[in-house]
Phi, psi and omega in degrees: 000121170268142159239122178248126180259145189213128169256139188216067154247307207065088164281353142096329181261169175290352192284153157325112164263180176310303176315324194272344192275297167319329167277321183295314202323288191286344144300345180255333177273319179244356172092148185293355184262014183240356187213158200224128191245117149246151169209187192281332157330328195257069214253015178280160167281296184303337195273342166316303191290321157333301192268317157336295151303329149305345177278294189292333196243050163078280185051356208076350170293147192212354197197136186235138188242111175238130176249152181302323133345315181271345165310141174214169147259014158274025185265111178227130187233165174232159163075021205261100171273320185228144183245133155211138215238111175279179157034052185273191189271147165326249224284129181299317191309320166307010195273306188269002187261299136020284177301340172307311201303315223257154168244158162220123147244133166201172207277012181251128188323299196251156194231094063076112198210117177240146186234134171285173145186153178298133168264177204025054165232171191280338179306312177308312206293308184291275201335306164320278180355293209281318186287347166300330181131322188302084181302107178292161158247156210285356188259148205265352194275354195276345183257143171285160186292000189249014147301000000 
């Protein structure tokens, strides 16, 4: 089973994110050899191309971490079963253009696609919002108090 995790907001602050609490997760549990991080940090080609290739042709690697920043479309991943998407953007749809950018092949019919989020935080509330239909928009004063 490969698992690619992607995060796609890149919230963009200096602080510990969820990607980095999620990389000790999986070093302290599967060890630093079972998974592969790109982020807007890695910005060499070759260490990009690298962690790509340990991924697609197996290594003990299961789980590749992408943050959407980082996304290109020389991003090619195989062998890809479960997708699951942290830390997402105000607007979900960039959730799916974030995933465009990238090829995923892989030999299994269905590709498995889970969104982590905090419940009862507003990271919730945009969801509901967005999967209800209701397109936010970036300026926050548009939205009302019984939103």
């Amino acid at each position: 089973m490969h698992i690619f995790l992607q995060s796609v907001a890149g919230s963009g602050r200096d602080t510990m994110g969820l990607g980095d609490i999620l990389d000790d997760f999986l070093r302290e549990r599967f060890g630093g050899d079972t998974f592969e991080r790109i982020d807007r940090g890695v910005t060499s080609i070759k260490l990009k191309q690298k962690a790509l290739n340990n991924f697609n042709e197996g290594n003990g690697r299961f789980m590749f971490l992408l943050e959407n920043r980082a996304c290109l479309t020389s991003i090619k991943l195989v062998s890809v079963d479960t997708i699951v998407i942290f830390d997402s953007d105000w607007n979900p749809a960039n959730d799916v253009k974030a995933l465009n950018k990238i090829s995923i092949t892989s030999q299994f019919k269905q590709i498995k696609i889970f969104r982590l989020y905090s419940a009862f935080t507003v990271e919730e509330k945009v969801l509901i919002l967005a999967k209800q239909g209701h397109i936010l928009e970036s300026n926050l004063d548009s939205i009302n108090r019984a939103t």
